[in-house]
VMD Tcl script that draws the C-alpha trace (Angstrom):
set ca {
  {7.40 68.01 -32.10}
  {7.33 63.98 -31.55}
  {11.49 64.47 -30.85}
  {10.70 67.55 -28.16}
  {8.76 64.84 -26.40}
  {10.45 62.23 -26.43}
  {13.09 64.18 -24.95}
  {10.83 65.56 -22.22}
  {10.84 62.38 -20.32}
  {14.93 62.95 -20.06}
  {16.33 65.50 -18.05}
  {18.49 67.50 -20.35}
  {20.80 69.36 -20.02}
  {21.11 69.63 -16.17}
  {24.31 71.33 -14.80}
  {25.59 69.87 -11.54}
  {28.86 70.67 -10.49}
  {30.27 71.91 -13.21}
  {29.39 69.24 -15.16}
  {26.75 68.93 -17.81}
  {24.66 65.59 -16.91}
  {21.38 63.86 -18.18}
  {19.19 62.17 -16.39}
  {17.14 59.48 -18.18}
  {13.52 58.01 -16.71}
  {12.41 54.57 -15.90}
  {9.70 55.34 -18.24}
  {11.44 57.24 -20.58}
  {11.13 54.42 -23.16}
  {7.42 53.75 -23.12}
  {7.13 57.86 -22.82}
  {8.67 57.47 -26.75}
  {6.68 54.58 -27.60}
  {3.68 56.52 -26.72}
  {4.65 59.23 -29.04}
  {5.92 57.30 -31.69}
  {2.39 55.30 -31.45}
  {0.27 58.19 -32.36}
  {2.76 59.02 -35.70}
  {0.82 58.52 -38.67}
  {4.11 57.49 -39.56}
  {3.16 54.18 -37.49}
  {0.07 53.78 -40.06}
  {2.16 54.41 -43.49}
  {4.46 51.80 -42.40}
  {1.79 49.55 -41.27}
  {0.61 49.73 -44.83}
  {3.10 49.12 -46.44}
  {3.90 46.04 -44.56}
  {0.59 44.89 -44.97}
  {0.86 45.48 -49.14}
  {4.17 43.23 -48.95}
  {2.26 40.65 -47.37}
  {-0.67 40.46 -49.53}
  {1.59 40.89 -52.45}
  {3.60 37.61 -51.34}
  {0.36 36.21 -50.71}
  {-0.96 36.66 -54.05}
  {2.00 34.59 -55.21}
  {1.57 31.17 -53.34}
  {-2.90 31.10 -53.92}
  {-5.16 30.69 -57.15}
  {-8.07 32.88 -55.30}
  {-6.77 35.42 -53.66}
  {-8.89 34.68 -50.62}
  {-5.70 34.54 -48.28}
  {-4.19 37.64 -50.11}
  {-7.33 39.39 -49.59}
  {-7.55 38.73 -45.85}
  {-5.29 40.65 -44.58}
  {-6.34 44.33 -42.58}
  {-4.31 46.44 -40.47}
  {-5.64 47.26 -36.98}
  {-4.14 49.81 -34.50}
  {-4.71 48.63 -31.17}
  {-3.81 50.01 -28.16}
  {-1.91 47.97 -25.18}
  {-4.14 49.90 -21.73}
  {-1.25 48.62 -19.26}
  {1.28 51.55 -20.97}
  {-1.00 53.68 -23.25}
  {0.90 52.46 -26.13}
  {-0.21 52.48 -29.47}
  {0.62 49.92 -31.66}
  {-0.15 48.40 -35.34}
  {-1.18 44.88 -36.11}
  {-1.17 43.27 -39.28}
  {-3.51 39.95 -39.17}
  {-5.73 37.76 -41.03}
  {-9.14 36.69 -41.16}
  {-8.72 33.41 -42.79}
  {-9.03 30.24 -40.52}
  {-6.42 28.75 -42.13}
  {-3.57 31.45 -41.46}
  {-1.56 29.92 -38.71}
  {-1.19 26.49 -41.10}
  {-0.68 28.72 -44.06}
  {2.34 30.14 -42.69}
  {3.70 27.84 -40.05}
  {2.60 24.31 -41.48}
  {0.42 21.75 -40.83}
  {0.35 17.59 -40.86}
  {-2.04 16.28 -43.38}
  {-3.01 12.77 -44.40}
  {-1.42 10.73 -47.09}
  {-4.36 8.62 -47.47}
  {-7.28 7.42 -45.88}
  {-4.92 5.42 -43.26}
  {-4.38 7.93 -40.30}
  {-1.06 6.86 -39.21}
  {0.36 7.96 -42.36}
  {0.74 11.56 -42.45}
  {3.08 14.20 -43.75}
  {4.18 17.91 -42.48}
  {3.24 20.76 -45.53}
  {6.00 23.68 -44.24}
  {4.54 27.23 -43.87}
  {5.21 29.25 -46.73}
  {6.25 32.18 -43.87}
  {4.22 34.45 -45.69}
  {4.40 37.26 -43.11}
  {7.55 36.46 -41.54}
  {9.29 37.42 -44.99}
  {7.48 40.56 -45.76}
  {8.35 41.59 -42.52}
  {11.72 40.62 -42.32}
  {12.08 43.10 -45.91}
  {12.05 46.06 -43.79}
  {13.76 45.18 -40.49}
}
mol new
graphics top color blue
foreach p $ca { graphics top sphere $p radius 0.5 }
foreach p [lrange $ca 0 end-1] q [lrange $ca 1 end] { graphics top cylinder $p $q radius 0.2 }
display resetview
């Protein structure tokens, strides 16, 4: 069914002339995104990406707090009607966690040193590109 309407928003087949031609849409591509949006599909893979994450989490933290943080949401972008999965955290220390941060060497500000993110999410993701 998702394939019969996602080839709605083409013309197909249309015979001019002789000829067998398609037309494709302006829209034709967020027309399939909407589709593909509403797949549970889109939720399976969601979790699974999010269960890669929180098992590479698990690795790198003696708590489990960061591992634990992590939720899937579906949220849907109004402008297009698209649906779409996002895979975030709730721990304020996320962004440092997986980009990096500066922290002091000792109590003298001017000395400090960059920790490198541990690109948590980045890899997990990456796995199934």
């Amino acid at each position: 069914r998702a394939a019969h309407q996602a080839l709605a928003c083409v013309g197909f087949p249309a015979i001019h002339g002789g000829a067998l031609m398609a037309k494709v849409y302006n829209n034709a591509g967020i027309l399939a995104a909407q589709v593909a949006g509403l797949d549970p599909e889109m939720d399976a893979a969601a979790e699974r990406v999010k269960a890669e994450v929180k098992s590479r989490a698990a690795r790198h933290h003696d708590t489990g707090a960061f591992a634990d943080s992590f939720d899937v949401r579906a949220d849907l972008y109004r402008e297009r009607g698209v649906m779409d999965r996002v895979i975030e955290s709730d721990d304020p220390a996320a962004l440092s966690i997986e980009y990096g941060h500066f922290t002091r060497r000792s109590k003298d500000r001017r000395l400090r040193r960059f920790v490198p993110g541990l690109m948590i999410v980045n890899e997990a993701v990456n796995k199934f590109r």
